[in-house]
C-alpha positions in Angstrom: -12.9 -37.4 -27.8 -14.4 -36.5 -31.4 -12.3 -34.4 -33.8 -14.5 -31.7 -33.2 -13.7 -31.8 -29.5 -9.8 -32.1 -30.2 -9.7 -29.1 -32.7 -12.1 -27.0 -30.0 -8.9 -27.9 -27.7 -6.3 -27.0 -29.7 -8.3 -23.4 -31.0 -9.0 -22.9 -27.2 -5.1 -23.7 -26.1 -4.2 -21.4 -29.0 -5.8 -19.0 -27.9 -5.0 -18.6 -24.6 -0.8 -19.4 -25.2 0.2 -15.9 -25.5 -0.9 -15.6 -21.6 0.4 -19.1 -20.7 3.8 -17.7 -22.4 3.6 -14.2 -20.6 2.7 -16.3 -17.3 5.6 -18.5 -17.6 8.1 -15.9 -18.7 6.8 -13.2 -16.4 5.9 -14.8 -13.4 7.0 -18.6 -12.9 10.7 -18.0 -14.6 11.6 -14.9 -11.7 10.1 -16.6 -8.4 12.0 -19.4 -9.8 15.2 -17.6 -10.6 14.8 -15.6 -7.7 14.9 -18.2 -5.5 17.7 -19.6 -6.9 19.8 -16.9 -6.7 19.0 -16.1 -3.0 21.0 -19.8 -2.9 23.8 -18.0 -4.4 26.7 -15.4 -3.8 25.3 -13.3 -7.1 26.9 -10.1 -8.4 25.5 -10.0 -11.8 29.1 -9.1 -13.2 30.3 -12.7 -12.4 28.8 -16.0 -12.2 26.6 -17.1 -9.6 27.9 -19.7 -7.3 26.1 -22.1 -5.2 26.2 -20.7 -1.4 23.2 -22.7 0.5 21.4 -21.0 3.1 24.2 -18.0 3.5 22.5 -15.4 2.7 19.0 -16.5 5.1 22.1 -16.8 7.7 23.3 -13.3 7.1 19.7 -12.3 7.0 18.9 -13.4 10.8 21.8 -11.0 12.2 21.1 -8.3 9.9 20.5 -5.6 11.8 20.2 -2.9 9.1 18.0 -6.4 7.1 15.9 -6.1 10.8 15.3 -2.3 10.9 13.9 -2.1 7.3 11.2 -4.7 8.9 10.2 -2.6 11.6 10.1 0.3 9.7 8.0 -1.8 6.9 5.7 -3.1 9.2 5.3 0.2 11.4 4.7 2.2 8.3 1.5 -0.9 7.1 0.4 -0.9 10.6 -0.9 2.5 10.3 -1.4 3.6 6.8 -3.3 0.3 5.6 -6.3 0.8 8.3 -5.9 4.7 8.4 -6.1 4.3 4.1 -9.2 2.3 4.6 -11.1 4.8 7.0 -10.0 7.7 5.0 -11.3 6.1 1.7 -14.3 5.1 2.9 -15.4 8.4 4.8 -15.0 10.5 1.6 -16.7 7.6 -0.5 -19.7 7.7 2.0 -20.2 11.2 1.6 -19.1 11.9 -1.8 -22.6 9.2 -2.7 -24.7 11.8 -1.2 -27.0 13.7 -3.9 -25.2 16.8 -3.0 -24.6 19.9 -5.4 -21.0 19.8 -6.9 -20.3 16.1 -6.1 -19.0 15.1 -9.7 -16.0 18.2 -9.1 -15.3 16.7 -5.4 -15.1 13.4 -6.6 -12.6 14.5 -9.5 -10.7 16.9 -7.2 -10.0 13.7 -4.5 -9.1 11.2 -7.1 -7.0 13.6 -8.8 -3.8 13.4 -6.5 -4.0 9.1 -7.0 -3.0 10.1 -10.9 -0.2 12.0 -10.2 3.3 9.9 -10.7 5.3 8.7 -7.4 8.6 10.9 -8.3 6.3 14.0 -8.5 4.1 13.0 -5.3 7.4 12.5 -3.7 8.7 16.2 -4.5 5.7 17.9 -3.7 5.4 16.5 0.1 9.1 17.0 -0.1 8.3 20.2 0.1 5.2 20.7 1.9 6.9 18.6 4.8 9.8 21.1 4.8 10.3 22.3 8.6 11.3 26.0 7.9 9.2 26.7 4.2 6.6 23.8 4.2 2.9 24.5 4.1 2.3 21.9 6.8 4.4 23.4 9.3 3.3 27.1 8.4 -0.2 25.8 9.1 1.1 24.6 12.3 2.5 27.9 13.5 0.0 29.9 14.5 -2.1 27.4 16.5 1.4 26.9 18.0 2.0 30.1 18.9 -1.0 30.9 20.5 -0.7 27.7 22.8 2.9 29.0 23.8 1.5 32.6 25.0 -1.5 30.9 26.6 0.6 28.2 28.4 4.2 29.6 28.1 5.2 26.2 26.6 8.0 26.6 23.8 6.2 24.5 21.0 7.1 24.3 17.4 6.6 22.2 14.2 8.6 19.4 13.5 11.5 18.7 11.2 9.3 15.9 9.3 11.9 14.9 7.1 14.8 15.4 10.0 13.9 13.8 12.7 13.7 9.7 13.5 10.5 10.3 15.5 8.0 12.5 12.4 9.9 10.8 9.7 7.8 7.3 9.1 4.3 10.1 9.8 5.3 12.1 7.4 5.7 8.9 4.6 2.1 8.3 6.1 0.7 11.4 5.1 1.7 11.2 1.8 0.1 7.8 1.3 -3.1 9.4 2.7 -2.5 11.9 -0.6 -3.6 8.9 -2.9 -7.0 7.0 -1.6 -8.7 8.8 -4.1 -8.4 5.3 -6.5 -10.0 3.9 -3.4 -12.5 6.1 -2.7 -13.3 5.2 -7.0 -13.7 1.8 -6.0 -15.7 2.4 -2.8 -18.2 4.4 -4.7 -18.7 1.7 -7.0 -19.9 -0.6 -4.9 -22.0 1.9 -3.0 -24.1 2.6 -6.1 -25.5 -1.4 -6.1 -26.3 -1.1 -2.4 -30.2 -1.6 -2.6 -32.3 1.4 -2.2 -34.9 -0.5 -0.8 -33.2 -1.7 1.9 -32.2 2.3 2.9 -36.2 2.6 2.3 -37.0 0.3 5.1 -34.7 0.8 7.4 -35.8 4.3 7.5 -39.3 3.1 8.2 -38.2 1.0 11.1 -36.1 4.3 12.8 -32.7 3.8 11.6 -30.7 6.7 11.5 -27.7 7.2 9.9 -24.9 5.3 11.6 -27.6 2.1 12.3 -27.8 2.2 8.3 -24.3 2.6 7.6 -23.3 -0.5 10.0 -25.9 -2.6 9.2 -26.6 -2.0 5.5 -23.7 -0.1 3.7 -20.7 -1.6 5.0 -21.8 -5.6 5.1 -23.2 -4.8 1.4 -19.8 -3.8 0.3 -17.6 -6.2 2.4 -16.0 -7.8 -0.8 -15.4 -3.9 -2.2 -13.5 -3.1 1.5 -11.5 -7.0 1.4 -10.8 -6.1 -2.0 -8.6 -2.9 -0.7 -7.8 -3.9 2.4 -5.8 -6.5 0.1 -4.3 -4.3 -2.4 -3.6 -1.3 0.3 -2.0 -4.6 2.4 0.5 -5.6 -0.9 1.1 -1.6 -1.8 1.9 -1.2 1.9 4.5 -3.4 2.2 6.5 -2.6 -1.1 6.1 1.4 -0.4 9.7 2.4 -2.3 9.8 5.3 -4.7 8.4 8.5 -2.3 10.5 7.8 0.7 13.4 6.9 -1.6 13.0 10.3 -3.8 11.9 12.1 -0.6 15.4 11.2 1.1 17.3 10.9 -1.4 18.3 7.1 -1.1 15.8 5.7 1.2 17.4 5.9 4.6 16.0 8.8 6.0 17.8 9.9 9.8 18.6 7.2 11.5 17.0 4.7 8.7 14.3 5.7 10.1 12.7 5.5 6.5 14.9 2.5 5.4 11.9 -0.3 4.2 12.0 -3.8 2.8 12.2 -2.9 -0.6 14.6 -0.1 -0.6 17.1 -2.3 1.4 16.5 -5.0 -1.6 17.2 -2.4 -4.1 20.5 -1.0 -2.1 21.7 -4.6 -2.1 20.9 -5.2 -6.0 21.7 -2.3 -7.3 24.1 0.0 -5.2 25.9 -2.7 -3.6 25.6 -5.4 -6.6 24.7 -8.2 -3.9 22.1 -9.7 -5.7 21.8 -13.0 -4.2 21.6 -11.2 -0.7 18.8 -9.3 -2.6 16.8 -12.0 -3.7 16.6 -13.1 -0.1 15.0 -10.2 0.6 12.6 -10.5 -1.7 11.7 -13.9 -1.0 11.3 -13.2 2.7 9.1 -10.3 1.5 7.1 -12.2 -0.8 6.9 -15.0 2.0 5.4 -12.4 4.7 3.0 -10.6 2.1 1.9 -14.2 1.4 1.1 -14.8 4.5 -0.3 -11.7 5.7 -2.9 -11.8 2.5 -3.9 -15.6 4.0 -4.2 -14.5 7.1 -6.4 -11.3 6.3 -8.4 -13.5 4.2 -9.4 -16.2 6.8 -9.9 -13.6 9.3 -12.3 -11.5 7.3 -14.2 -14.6 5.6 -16.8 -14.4 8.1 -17.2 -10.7 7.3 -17.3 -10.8 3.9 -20.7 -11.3 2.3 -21.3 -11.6 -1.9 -24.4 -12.0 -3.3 -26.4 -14.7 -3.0 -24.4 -15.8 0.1 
């Protein structure tokens, strides 16, 4: 190489070491600790010490360790895909040139600013089973079916019961697609009118234009949350956790993956039992993401492809 070349090098590494630091410290140093310590019987008050495969062991007859994954995986199973239809209905219809659209599209993104604690308290106490909002909304439909039918029908005890416990967390994840809908909208505004021109002159109606135009246009906008709403999906902590009051909910019905880790780590100071958790976490959002990816790579179309 010239000396020009070599000093281009060194400017360029110069320039980009502050990330290469930040990348090292904040992301290469905890996976690495991390799995370390999931190796170790870790208290954080004492040294660590060298256990093996211990805590994977304890893992695998866990059964509080196997609730938090069923809970985890019910809870992704239906507010990921119910997230992404949401989202996208309101972004569909919030592009139309309607009067007022700029104050709908504030009022839905609105909620996705608010902070988790306060989300958490306000469905707290909408999903209340004798003074919520939901439930008095429920009532008089409920009525009326019990003097039409004679059934005894009344709103459930969201926050109370196993069965309305993991809907009600769903609900309030439904509060926040507004940052969703922002990104849908995006992409909608470089669909090309033209091909909405001719379509029209060939018959399409709406639906036929919103299959065969609008949604393979923005494919990569809809991968793009299907992947983030997949990763925020599995490490849901702080509303059921403020909403319960410690994360278990009745039953644990509302214990997930990531408020069992931060039980372990913090409340009982099991660390290395915690950074097995987060491992196998990290581990099945991994592959999850891989999976998701190969399966919509045939769906997915960029430009120019």
């Amino acid at each position: 190489m010239t000396r020009r070349e070599k000093e281009n090098i060194r400017t360029g590494l110069l320039f980009i070491s502050p990330w290469f630091a930040g990348f090292l410290l904040l992301s290469v140093y905890p996976l690495v600790a991390t799995l370390y310590y999931s190796l170790s019987d870790y208290s954080v008050l004492s040294p660590a010490v060298f256990v093996g495969l211990e805590n994977y062991r304890n893992l695998a007859t866990d059964p509080i360790f196997w609730k938090s994954v069923y809970n985890t995986f019910f809870f992704a199973a239906f507010a990921l895909p119910l997230g992404l239809l949401v989202s996208l209905t309101l972004a569909i219809l919030l592009n139309f040139d309607l009067p007022g659209r700029g104050i709908f599209r504030t009022v839905f993104f609105l909620p996705s600013l608010m902070p988790m604690v306060c989300l958490a308290v306000l469905w707290q106490w909408m999903l209340n089973g004798d003074l919520g909002l939901i439930n008095n909304a429920l009532r008089p439909p409920l009525d009326a079916v019990n003097a039409l039918l004679g059934t005894n029908l009344t709103p459930p005890n969201w926050l109370q019961e196993p069965v309305y416990a993991k809907w009600g967390i769903i609900f309030t994840a439904l509060w926040g697609v507004g940052q969703a809908v922002v990104i849908y909208l995006a992409g909608l505004q470089d669909v090309p009118r033209h091909l909405y021109e001719s379509a029209e002159i060939d018959g399409a109606n709406f639906w036929k234009k919103t299959w065969h135009i609008t949604l393979p246009m923005i494919s990569p906008v809809i991968y793009f949350n299907l992947i983030m709403g997949l990763i925020g999906s599995f490490q849901v902590f702080a509303v059921p956790y403020v909403m319960t009051e410690g994360g278990d909910g009745p039953e644990r019905s509302l214990l997930f993956m990531a408020t069992y880790l931060y039980q372990n780590a913090f409340d009982y100071w099991s660390m290395g039992y915690a950074c097995a958790i987060g491992l196998v976490l990290f581990v099945v959002i991994l592959v999850l993401t891989i999976l998701a990816t190969r399966l919509s790579a045939r769906h997915v179309h960029y430009e120019g492809n």
